[in-house]
C-alpha positions in Angstrom: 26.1 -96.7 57.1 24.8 -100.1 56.1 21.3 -99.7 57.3 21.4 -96.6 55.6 21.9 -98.1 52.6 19.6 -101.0 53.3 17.1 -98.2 54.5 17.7 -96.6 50.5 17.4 -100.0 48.9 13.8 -100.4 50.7 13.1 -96.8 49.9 13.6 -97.5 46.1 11.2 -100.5 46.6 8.5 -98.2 48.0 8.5 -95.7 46.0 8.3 -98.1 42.8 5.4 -99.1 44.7 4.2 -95.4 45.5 4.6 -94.7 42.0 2.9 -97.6 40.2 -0.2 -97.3 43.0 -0.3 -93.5 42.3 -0.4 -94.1 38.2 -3.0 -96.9 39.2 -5.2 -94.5 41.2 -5.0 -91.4 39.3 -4.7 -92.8 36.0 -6.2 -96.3 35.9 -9.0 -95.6 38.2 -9.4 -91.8 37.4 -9.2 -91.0 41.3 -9.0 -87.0 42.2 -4.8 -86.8 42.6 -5.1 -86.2 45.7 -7.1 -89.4 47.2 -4.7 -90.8 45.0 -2.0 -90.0 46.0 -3.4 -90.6 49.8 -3.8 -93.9 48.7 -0.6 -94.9 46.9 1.6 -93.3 49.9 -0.4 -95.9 52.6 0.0 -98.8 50.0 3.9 -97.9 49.6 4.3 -97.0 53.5 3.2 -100.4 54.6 5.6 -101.7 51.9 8.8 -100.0 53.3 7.6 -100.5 57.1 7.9 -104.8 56.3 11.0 -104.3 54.5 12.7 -102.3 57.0 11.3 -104.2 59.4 12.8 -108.1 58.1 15.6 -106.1 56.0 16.8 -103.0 57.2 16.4 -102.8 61.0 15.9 -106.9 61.4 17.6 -107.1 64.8 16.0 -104.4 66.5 12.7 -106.3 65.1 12.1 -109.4 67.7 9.2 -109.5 69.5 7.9 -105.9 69.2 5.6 -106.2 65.7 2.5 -104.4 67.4 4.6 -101.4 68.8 6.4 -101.0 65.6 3.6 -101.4 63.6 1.5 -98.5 66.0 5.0 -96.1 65.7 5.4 -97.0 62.1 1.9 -95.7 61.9 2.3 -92.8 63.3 5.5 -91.9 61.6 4.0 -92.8 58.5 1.5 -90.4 59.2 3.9 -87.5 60.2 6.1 -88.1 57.2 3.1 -88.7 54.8 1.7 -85.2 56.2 4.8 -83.9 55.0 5.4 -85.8 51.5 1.6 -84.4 50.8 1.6 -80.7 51.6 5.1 -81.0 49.8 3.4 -82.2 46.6 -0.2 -80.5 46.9 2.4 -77.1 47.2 4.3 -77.7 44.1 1.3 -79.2 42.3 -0.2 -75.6 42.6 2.3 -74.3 40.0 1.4 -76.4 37.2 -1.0 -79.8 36.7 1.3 -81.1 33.7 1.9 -84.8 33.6 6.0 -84.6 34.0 5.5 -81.7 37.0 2.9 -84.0 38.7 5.6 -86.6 39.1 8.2 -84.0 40.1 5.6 -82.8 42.5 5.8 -86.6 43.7 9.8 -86.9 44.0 9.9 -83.7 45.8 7.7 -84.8 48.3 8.6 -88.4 48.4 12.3 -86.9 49.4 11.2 -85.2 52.0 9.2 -88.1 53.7 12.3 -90.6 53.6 14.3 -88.2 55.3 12.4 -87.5 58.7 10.8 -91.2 58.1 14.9 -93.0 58.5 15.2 -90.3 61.3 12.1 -91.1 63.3 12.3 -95.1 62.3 16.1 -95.3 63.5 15.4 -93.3 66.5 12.3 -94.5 67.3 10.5 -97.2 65.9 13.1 -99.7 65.3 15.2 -98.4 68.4 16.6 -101.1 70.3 16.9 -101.2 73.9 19.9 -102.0 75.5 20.8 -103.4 78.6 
């Protein structure tokens, strides 16, 4: 239950991180919603992957940085597959400022779940002896 929680506290991190980039992007920058949102999820992925990695799953972290980081990648990518066609679906019902960022939570919860599943079974796994 602890690197669950750990796993939620990191979460939070990133998705103040997804968030802020995504406001940057779409707002700041005036970038298409969806490069933007493209481009806040990869800022905000590589933020949770070096939290969980020091914070969340720290002793299954030794030596392995390159295979993590290739898994976390790819996981990233699955999830982040996922977290986009969630919000580019619910986007479709209404482009209002307070339902874009709805659009955002919704898909942003579905990401963290099969991201802890796939980064506890997989990417952080430790191998035992």
């Amino acid at each position: 239950m602890q690197k669950v929680i750990k796993f939620a506290l990191v979460g939070t991190v990133g998705f103040a991180v997804d968030v802020s980039m995504f406001t940057f992007f779409s707002f700041g920058l005036s970038l298409h919603l969806e490069w933007a949102r493209v481009l806040a999820f990869f800022v905000a992925a590589f933020t949770t992957w070096l939290g969980n990695r020091h914070f969340t799953f720290c002793s299954a972290s030794s030596n392995r940085a390159f295979s993590e980081c290739t898994k976390s990648l790819i996981t990233a990518s699955i999830a982040g597959t996922m977290n986009i066609t969630v919000f580019k679906v619910v986007t479709e019902y209404s482009n209002e400022l307070l339902f874009i960022y709805f659009a955002l939570g919704c898909g942003v919860l579905v990401g963290v779940f099969l991201n802890y599943i796939l980064s506890a079974l997989w990417v952080f796994k430790t191998k035992h002896a």
